[in-house]
C-alpha distance (Angstrom), angle and dihedral (degrees) to the residues before:
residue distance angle dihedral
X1 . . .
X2 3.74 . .
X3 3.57 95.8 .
X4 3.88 91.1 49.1
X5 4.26 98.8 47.6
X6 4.01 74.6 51.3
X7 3.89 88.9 57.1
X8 3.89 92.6 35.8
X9 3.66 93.0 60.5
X10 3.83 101.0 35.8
X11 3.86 77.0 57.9
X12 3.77 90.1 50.6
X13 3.97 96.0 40.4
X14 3.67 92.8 55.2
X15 3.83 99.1 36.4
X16 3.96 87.4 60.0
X17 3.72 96.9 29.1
X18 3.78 96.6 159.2
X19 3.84 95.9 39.0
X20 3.97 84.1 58.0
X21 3.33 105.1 39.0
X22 4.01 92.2 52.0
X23 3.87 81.1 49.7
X24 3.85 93.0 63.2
X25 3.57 92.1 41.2
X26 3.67 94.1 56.6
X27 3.33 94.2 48.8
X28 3.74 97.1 41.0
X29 3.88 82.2 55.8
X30 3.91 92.7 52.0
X31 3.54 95.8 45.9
X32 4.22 89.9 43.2
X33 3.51 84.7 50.1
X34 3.68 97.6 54.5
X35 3.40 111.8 31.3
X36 3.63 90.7 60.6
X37 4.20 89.6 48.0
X38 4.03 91.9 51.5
X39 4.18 86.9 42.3
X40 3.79 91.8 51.7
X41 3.73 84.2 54.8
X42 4.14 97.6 45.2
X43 3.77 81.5 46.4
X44 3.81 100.3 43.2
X45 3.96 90.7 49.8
X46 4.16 95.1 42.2
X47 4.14 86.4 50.0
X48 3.52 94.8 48.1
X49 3.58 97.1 53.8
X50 3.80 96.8 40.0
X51 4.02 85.7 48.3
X52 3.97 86.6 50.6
X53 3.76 93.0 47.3
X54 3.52 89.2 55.5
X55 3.95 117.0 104.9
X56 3.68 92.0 -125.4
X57 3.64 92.6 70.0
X58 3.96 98.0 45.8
X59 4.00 88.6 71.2
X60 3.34 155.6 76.4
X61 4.10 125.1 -117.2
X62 3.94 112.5 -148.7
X63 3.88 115.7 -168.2
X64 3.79 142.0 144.7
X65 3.46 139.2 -98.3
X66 3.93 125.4 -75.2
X67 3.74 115.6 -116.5
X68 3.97 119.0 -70.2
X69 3.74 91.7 -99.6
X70 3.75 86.4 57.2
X71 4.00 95.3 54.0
X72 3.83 124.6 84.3
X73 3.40 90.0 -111.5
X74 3.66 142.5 7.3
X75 3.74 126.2 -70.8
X76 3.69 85.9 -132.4
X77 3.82 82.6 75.9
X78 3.17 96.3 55.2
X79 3.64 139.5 93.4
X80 3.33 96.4 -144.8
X81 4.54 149.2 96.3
X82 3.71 119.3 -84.4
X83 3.72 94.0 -164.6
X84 3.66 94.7 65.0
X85 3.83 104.3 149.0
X86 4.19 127.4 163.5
X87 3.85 122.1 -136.2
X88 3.75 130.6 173.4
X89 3.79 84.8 -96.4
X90 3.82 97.8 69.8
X91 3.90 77.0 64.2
X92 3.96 85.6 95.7
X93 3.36 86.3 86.1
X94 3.47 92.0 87.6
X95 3.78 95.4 62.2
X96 4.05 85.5 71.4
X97 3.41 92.8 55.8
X98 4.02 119.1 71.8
X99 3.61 89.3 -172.0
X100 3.71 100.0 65.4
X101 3.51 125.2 80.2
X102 3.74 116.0 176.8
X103 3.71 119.3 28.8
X104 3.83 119.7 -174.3
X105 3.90 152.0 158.4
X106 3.79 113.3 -117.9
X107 3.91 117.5 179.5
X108 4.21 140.3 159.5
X109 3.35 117.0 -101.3
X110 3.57 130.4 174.3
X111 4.16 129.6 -150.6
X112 3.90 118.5 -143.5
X113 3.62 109.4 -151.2
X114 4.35 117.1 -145.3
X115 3.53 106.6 -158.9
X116 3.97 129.4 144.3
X117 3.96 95.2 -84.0
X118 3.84 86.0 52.5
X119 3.65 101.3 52.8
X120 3.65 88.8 38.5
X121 3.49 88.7 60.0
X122 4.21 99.7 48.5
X123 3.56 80.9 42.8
X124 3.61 99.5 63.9
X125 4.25 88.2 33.7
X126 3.96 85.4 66.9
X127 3.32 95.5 48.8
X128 3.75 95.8 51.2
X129 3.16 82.3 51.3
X130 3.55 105.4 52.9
X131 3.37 90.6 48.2
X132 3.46 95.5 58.5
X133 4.02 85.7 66.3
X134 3.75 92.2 -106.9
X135 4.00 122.4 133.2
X136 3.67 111.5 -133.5
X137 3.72 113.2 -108.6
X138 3.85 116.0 -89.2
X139 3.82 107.8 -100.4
X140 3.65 93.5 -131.7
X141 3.96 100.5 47.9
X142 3.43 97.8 94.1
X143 4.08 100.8 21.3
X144 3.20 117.7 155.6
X145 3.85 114.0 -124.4
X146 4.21 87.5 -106.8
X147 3.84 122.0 68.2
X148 3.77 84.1 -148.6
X149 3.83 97.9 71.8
X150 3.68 96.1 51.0
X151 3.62 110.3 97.0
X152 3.53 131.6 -123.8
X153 3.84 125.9 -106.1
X154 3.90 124.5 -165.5
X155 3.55 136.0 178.3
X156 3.53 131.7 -133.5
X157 4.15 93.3 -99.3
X158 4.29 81.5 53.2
X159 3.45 88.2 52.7
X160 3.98 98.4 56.5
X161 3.65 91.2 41.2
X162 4.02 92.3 53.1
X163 3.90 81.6 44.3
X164 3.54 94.1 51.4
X165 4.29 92.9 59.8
X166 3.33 112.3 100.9
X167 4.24 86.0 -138.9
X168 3.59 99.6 56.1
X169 3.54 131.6 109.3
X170 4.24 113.4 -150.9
X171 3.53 98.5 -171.5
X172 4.32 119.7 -162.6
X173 3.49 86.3 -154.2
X174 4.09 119.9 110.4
X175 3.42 98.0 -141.2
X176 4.04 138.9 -43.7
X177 3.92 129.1 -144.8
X178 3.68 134.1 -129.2
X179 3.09 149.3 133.9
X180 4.20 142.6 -80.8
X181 4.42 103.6 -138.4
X182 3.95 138.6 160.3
X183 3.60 117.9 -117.7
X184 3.95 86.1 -99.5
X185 3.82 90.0 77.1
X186 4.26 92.9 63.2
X187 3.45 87.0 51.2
X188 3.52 103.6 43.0
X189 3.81 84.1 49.4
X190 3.93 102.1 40.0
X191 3.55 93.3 -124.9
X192 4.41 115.7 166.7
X193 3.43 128.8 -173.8
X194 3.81 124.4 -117.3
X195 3.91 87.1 -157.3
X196 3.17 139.8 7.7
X197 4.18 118.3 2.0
X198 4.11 154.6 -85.8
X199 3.43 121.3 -73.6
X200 4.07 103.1 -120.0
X201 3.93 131.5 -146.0
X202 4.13 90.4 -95.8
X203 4.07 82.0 58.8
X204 3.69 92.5 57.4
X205 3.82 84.3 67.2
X206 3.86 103.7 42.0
X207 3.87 116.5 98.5
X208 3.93 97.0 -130.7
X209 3.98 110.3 98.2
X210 3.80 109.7 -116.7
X211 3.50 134.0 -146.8
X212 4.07 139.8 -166.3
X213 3.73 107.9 178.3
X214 4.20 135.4 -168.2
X215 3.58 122.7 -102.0
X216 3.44 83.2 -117.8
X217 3.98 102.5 55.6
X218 4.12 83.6 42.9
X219 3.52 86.0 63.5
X220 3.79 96.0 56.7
X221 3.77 86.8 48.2
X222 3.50 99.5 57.1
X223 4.08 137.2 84.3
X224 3.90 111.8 -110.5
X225 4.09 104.5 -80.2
X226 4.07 91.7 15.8
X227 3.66 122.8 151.7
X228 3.55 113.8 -122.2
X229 3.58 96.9 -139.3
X230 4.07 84.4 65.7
X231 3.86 84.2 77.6
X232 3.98 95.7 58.9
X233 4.04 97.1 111.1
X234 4.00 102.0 6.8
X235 4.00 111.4 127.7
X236 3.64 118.9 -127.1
X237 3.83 115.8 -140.0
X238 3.64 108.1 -127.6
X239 3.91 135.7 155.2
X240 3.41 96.7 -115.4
X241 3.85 87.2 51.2
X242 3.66 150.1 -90.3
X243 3.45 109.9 -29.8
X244 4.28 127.0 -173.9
X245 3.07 137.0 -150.2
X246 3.81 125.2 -129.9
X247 4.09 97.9 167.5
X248 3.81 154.9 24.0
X249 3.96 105.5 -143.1
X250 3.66 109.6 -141.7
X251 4.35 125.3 -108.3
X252 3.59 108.4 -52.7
X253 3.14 151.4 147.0
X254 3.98 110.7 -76.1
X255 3.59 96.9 17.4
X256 3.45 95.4 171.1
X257 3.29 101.5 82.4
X258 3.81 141.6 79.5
X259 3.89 132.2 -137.0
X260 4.20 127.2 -143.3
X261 3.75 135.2 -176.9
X262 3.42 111.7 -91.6
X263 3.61 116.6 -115.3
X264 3.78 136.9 -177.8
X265 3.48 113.5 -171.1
X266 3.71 98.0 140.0
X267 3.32 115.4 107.0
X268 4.07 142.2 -164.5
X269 4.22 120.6 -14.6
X270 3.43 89.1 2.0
X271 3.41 104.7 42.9
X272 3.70 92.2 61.1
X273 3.93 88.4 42.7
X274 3.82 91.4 61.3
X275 3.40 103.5 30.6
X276 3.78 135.8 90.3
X277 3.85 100.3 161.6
X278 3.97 108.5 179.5
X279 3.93 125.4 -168.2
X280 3.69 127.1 -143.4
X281 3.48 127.8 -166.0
X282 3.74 120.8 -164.5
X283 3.49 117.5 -139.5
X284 3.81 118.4 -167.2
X285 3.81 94.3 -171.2
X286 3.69 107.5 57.1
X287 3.25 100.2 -178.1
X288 4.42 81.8 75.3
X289 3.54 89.5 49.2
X290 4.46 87.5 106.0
X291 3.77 95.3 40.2
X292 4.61 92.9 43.1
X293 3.95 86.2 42.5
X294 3.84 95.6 55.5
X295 3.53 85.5 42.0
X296 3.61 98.0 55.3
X297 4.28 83.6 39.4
X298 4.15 84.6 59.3
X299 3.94 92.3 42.4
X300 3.63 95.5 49.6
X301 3.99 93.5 41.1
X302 3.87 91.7 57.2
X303 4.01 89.3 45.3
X304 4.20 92.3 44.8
X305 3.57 115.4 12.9
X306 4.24 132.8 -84.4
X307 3.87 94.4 -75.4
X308 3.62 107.7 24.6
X309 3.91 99.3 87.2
X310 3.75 123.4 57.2
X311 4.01 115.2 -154.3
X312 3.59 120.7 -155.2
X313 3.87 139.6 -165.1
X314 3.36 103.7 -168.0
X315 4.07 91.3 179.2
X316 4.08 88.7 62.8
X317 3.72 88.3 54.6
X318 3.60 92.7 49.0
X319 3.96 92.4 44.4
X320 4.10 86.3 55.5
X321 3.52 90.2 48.3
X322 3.54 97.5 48.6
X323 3.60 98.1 43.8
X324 4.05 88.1 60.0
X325 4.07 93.5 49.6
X326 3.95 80.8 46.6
X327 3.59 94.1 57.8
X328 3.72 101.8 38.0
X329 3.91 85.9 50.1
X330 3.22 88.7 56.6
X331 3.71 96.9 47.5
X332 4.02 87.6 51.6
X333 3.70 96.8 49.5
X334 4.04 85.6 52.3
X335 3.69 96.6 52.6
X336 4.03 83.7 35.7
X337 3.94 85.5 60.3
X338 4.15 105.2 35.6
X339 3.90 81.5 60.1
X340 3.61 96.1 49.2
X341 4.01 87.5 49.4
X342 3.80 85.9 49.0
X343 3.86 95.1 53.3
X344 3.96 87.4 40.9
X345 4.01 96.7 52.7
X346 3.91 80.7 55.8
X347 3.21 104.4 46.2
X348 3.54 91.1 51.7
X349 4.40 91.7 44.9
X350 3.96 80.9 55.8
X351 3.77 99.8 40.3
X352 3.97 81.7 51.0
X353 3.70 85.3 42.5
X354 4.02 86.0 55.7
X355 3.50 99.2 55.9
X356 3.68 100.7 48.6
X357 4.00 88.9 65.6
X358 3.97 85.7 49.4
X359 4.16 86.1 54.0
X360 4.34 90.4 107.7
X361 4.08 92.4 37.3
X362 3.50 87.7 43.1
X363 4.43 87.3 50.5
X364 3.53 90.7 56.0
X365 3.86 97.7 50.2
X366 3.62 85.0 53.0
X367 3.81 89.6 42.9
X368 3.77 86.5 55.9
X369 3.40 100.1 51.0
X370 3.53 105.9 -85.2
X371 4.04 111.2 145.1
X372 3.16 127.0 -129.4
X373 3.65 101.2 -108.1
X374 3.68 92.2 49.7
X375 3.76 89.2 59.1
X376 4.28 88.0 51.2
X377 4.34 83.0 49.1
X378 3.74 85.7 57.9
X379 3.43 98.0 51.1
X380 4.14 90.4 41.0
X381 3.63 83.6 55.2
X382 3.22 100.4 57.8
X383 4.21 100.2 40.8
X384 3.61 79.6 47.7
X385 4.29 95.4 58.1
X386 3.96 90.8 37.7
X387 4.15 84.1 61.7
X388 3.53 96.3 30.7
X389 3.87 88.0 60.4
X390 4.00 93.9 38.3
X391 3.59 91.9 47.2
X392 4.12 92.5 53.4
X393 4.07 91.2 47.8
X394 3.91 90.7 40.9
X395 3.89 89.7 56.0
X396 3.85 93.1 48.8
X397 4.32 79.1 46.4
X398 3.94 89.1 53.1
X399 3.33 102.1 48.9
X400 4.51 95.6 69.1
X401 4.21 86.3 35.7
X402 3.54 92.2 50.1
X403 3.80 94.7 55.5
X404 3.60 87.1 42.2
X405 3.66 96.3 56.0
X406 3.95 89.1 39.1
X407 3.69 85.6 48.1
X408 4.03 94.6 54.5
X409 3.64 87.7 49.2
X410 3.67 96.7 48.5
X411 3.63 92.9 -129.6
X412 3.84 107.8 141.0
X413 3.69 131.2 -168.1
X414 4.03 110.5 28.5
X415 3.68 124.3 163.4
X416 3.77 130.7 -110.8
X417 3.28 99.6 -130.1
X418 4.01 91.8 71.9
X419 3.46 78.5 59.9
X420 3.79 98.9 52.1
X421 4.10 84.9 44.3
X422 3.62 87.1 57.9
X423 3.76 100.9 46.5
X424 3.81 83.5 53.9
X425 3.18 102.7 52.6
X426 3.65 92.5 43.6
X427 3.57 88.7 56.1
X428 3.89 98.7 44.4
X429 4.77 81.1 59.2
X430 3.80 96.8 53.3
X431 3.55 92.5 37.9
X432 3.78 86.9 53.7
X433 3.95 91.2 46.2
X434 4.48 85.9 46.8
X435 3.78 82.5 54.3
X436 3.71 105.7 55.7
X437 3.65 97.5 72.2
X438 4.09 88.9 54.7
X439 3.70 85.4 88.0
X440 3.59 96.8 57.7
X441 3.71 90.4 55.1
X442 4.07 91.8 57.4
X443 3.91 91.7 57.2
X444 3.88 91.1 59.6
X445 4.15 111.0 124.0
X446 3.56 99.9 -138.7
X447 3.86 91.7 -143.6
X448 3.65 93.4 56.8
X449 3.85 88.1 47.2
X450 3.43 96.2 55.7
X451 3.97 87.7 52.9
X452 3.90 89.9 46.1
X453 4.00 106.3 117.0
């Protein structure tokens, strides 16, 4: 019997070729249509609380004023310092505040990379320019008070002797970005070391430029087949100096990037010109985030001046932001789902539609022995094929709208097995709505069928 409801509703499919075919597509387009609403959902809730669970958003971001063009009014009005500057030692703060349990310093920093193609290039630069009949600037002009933030220069002979030490690292790289960070930020974060170690708080006062590096950037460092614990003490040549490394962080996210000891060692006009020192406080307890952050807004007002420190929460900012995607998600999986009702109700109207014109073929099945739950398989079969085909074109439809809609939220990542969930239970509707007229067919008399027109 299988074989024949197989032939019975080739028969039909082709025999009403257009009428089927727009069935599929509607229901391809219903399930497209909400699959990809109820996986922006799945995939707005799972991204939320991974981005919540994240340490970023379990702290408390401590940083200066903007310039006095930047304020809503002028310092001048204001009762307040205009030497306010952060250092790792305003970090005491934390020791106030039971609540907090990492504190640490976590700034941008950037890597300069001399290699051959570098010096080649400032090579020929001063000789353009010397031929122009221009004197090269005097190195000290414009020196910063500290030796340290003068950068390096070598020359091509430097380059080949650094080259030549068997503890040198020449990297082809341009440059590579980090960041500068007490020792509070590893723990605060849970990072480990696959080689080597941490840089400690006695480190942040040495005079020898540290480095912890990502598996990733290790990678680029080393020789085809190297083992990364071969890089544990090398020296990287950079223009801001030689810098070693101590450690090899282990896979994570961002491995890219490398990690140094903070150090302040500016001082006066230019220290505040350079620097942009922010403090973050880890709170474990989030739900003392408010109360610790106007805390820390109170501390750092009686040390500063009302106005001078800005506190932020970055955790309430994300909570506002993902209660909107939330709700618009929502909103889209709704009018995602009323249409695929809409395109189910008619499916199942024309499906019933279907069968009526079948009433004298269906008679003489009967008539011929046919039961009448065979005849109600037939017509399961074929509301089962019509969504069987709509729901494989309507997941190759979700896949582009679900980005889109992901894309409109901002939400990135997602998996595609929200995706799959939705196409399934998608499906599992319309195939419920293609079923309810199966009933109908089991009632028919086969005498009056077989007198139907």
């Amino acid at each position: 019997m299988l074989n024949e409801s197989g032939k019975i509703i080739s028969r039909r499919f082709m025999d009403r070729f257009l009428e089927s075919g727009l069935l599929v597509i509607a229901v391809a387009l219903g399930i497209g249509a909400a699959s990809s609403g109820i996986a922006l959902l799945a995939n707005t809730i799972s991204t939320s609380r991974e981005l919540l669970e994240s340490p970023a958003y379990k702290e408390i971001v401590v940083s200066t004023v903007g310039e006095a063009d930047d304020m809503e009014e002028p310092v001048s009005l204001k009762a307040v310092q205009e030497t306010a500057v952060l250092s790792s030692e305003d970090l005491d703060a934390a020791d106030l505040l039971p609540a907090v349990s990492h504190a640490y310093v976590f700034e941008s920093k950037r890597l300069d990379f001399i290699n051959e193609e570098s010096v080649a290039r400032e090579s020929a630069m001063r000789a353009q320019f010397e031929a122009e009949g221009n004197a090269p600037p005097a190195d000290d002009s414009e020196a910063p008070p500290e030796d340290d933030f003068r950068p390096q220069q070598y020359s091509e002979e430097d380059l080949a002797q650094m080259a030549a030490e068997s503890n040198m690292i020449i990297s082809d790289l341009d440059e590579v970005n980090g960041y500068e960070v007490t020792p509070g930020f590893f723990e605060a974060w849970d990072i480990q070391t696959s080689a080597g170690s941490l840089f400690t708080t006695n480190d942040m006062n040495g005079d020898t430029d540290l480095v912890v590096i990502g598996s990733a950037l290790a990678e680029l460092f080393l020789e085809e087949g190297g083992d990364p614990d071969s890089l544990i003490g090398k020296k990287i040549l950079t223009r801001q100096g030689l810098s070693t490394i101590i450690g090899i962080m282990e896979n994570q996210e961002h491995s890219e990037l490398f990690y140094s000891p903070y150090r302040s060692s500016a001082f006066g006009d230019f220290r505040r010109m350079v620097m942009n020192t922010q403090l973050r406080f880890t709170v474990d307890d989030t739900e003392k985030l408010d109360e610790t952050a106007a805390q820390l807004q109170q501390w750092f007002d009686s040390q500063f001046g009302d106005g001078q420190i800005v506190i932020s929460n970055p955790r309430s900012e994300a909570e506002q932001l993902i209660s909107r995607n939330t709700g618009l998600a929502v909103l889209i999986m709704f009018l995602s789902l009323s249409g695929l009702f809409i395109a189910s109700v008619n499916v199942s109207n024309i499906l019933m539609s279907r069968a009526m014109r079948m009433k004298k073929h269906v008679g003489i099945l009967m008539a011929l022995g046919a039961s009448r739950m065979s005849i109600s398989k037939l017509f399961a079969w074929e509301s089962a094929a019509i969504t069987a085909a709509g729901a494989l074109l309507g997941m190759v439809l979700s896949m582009p709208l679900g980005n889109y809609m992901q894309a409109s939220l901002e939400i990135s990542g997602g998996t595609w097995l929200f995706t799959l969930m939705g196409v399934l239970l998608s499906a599992a509707l319309t195939l419920g709505f293609g079923l309810l007229p199966v009933r109908q067919y089991s009632k028919i008399d086969p005498a009056i069928a077989m007198r139907a027109a």
